[in-house]
C-alpha positions as CSV (number, residue, x, y, z in Angstrom):
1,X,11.6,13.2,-14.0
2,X,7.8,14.8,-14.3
3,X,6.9,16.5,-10.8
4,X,3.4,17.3,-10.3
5,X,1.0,17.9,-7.5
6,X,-1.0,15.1,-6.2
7,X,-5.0,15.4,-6.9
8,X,-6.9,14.3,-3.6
9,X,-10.1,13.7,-5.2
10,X,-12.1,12.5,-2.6
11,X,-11.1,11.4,1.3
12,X,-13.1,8.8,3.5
13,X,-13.4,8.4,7.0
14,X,-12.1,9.2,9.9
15,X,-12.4,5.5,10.7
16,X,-12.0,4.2,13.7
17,X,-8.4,3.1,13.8
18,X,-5.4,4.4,15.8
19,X,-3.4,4.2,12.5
20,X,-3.9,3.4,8.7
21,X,-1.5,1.4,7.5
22,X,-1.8,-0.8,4.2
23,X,-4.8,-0.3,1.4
24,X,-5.9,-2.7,-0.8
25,X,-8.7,-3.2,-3.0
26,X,-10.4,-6.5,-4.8
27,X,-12.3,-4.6,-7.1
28,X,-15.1,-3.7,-4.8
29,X,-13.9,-2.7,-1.3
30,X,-10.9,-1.0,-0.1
31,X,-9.5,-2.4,3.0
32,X,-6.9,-1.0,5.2
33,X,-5.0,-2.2,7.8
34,X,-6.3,-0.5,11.3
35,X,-4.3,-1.9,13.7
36,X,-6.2,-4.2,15.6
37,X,-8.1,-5.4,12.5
38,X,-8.4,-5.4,8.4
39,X,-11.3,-2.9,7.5
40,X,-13.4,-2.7,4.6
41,X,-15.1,0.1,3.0
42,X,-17.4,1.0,-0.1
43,X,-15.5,3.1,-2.5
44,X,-18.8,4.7,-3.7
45,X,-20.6,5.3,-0.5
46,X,-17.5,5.7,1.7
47,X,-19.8,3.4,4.5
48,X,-18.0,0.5,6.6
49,X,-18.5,-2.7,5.6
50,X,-16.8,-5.3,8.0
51,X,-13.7,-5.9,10.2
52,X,-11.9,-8.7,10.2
53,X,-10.4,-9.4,13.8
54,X,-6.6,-9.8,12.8
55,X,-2.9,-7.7,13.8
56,X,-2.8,-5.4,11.0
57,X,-0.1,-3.1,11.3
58,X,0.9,-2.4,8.0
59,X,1.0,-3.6,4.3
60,X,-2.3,-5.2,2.9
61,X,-2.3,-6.7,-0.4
62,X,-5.0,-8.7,-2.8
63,X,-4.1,-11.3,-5.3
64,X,-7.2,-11.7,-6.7
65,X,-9.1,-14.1,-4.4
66,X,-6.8,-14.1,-0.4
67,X,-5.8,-10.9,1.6
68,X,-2.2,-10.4,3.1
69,X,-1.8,-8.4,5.7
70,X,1.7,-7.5,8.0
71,X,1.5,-8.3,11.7
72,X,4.9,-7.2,13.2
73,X,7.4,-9.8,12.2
74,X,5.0,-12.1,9.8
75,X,3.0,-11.5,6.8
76,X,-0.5,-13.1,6.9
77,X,-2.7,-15.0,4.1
78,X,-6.1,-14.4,4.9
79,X,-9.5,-15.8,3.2
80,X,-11.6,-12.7,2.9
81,X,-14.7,-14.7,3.5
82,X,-14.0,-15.9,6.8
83,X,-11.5,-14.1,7.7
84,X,-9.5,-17.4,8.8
85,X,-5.4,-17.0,8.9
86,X,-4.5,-19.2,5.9
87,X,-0.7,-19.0,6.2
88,X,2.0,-17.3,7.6
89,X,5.3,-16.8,6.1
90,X,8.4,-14.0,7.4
91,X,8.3,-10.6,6.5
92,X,11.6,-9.8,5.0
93,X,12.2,-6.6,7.0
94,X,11.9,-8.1,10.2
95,X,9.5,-5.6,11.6
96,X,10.4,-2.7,9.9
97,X,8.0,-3.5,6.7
98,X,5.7,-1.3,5.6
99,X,4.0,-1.1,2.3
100,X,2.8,-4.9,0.3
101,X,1.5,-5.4,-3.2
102,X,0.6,-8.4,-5.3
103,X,2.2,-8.4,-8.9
104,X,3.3,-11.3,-11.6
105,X,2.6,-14.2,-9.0
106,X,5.0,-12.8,-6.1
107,X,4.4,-10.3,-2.7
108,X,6.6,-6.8,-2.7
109,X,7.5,-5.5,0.0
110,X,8.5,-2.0,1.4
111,X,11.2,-1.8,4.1
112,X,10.3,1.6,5.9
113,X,13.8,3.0,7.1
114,X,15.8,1.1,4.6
115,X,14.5,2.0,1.2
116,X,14.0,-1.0,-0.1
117,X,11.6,-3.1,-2.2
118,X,11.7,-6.4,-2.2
119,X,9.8,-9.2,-4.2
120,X,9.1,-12.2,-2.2
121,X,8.1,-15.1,-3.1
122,X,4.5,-15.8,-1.5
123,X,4.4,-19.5,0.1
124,X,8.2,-19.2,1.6
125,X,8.9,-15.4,1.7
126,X,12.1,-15.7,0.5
127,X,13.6,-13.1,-1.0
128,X,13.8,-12.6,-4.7
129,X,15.3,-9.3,-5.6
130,X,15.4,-6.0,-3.9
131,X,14.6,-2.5,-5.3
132,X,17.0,0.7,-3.7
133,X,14.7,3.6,-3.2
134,X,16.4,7.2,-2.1
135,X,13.2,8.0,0.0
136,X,11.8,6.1,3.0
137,X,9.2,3.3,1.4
138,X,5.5,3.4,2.8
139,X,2.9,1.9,0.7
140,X,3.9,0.2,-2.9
141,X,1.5,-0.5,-5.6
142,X,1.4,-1.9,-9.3
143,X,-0.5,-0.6,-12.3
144,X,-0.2,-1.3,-16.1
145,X,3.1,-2.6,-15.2
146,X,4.3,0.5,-13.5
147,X,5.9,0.7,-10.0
148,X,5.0,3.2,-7.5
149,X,5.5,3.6,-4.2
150,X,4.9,6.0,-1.5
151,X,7.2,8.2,0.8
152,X,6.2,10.2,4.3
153,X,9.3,11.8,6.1
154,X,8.8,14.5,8.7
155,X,6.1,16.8,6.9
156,X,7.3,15.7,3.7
157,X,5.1,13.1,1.8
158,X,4.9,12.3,-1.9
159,X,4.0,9.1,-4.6
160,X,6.6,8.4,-7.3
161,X,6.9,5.9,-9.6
162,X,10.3,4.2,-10.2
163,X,12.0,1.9,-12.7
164,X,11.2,-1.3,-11.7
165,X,15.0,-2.5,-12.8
166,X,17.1,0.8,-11.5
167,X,14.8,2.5,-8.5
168,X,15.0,5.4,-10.8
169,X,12.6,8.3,-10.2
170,X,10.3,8.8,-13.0
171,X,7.6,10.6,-11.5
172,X,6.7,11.9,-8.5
173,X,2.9,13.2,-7.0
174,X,3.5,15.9,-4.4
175,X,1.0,15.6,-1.5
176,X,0.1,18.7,0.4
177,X,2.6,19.7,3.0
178,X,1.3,17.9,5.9
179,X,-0.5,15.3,4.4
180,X,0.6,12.0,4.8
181,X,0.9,8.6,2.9
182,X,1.4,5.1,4.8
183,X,-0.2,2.7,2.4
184,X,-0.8,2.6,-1.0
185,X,-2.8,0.8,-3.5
186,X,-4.4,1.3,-7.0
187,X,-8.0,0.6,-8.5
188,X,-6.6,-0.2,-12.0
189,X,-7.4,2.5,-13.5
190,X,-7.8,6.5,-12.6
191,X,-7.5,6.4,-9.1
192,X,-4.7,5.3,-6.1
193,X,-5.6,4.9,-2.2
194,X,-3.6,6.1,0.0
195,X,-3.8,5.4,3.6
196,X,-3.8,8.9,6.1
197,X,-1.6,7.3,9.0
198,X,-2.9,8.6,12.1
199,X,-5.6,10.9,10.7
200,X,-7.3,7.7,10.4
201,X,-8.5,8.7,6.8
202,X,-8.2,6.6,3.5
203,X,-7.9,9.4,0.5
204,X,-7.8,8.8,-3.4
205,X,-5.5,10.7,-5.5
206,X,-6.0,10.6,-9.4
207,X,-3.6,8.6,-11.5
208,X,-1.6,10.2,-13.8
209,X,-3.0,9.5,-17.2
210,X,-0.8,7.2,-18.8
211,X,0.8,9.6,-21.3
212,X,0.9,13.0,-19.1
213,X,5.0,12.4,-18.1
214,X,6.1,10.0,-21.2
């Protein structure tokens, strides 16, 4: 397993929110889950763009045309446009769910306190298959086929990437002692969002590059 400290190359915010739970991006905007509502921003400037006026309490995720978002027990299907609830299907963890990511036609879903990933299928939320992590799951996110997730316990935060088959540990991004990670998402190429909790801040952390830990 590679070890390395996670590059913070940039931090936005604070935004108003009591919490930051899931990031997504649709190749513009990041949005995060605030709490009360799913908040965009501009990457380049860092400025607000809109709120959408929905329960957003944790995992967001972006399948290249709705938003999902976790409120409590449910997971949301949002049209970004109007910011209409499109569907609504179970969250798996019952209310424990924390990070969501869209990947090869299906939802995946972190279970916060019981390590789990679990690939749902998106119109039923029926589960598909379930990932053991050894770490508490916050935000998960796809890239080039790779799996990574991120972890917060006590002071303790870090984003690893696993085998998408085992849950083995093949790399892990160190955060600084202190700083947190709730969600997680990446741009598709250099750099990964991570959500700040309660500090109300979104930060980006460069990506590995892909040959740096094979």
């Amino acid at each position: 397993m590679h070890r390395s400290t996670a590059e913070i190359i940039r931090e936005y915010g604070p935004f108003p929110a009591d919490n930051v739970g899931g990031v997504t991006y649709d190749g513009r905007r990041v949005w995060f889950a605030g709490g009360d509502a799913l908040r965009a921003f501009d990457p380049a400037s860092g400025e607000e763009l809109r709120a959408i006026d929905v329960p957003a309490h944790a995992g967001t995720a972006f399948d290249g045309e709705h938003l999902y978002q976790i409120a409590e027990q449910h997971i949301q299907k949002i049209d970004p446009a109007t910011g209409r609830v499109l569907a609504t299907i179970p969250a798996p963890g019952g209310g424990g769910d924390s990070g969501l990511a869209w990947a090869e036609g299906a939802l995946w879903v972190g279970q916060y306190r019981e390590r789990k990933i679990h690939q749902i299928d998106p119109r039923t939320g029926v589960v598909l298959r379930t990932i053991e992590s050894n770490r508490f799951v916050t935000g998960v996110t796809w890239v080039d086929g790779e799996l990574w997730h991120g972890t917060w316990e006590g002071e303790e935060s870090d984003l690893r990437r696993i085998d998408p088959q085992s849950g083995e540990v093949l790399e892990r991004l160190e955060m600084t002692s202190g700083v947190g990670v709730s969600g997680l998402e990446s741009d598709g190429a250099e750099r990964f969002f991570c959500g700040g909790g309660k500090s109300g801040m979104v930060r980006a952390v460069r990506r590995p590059g892909r040959g740096s830990a094979r």
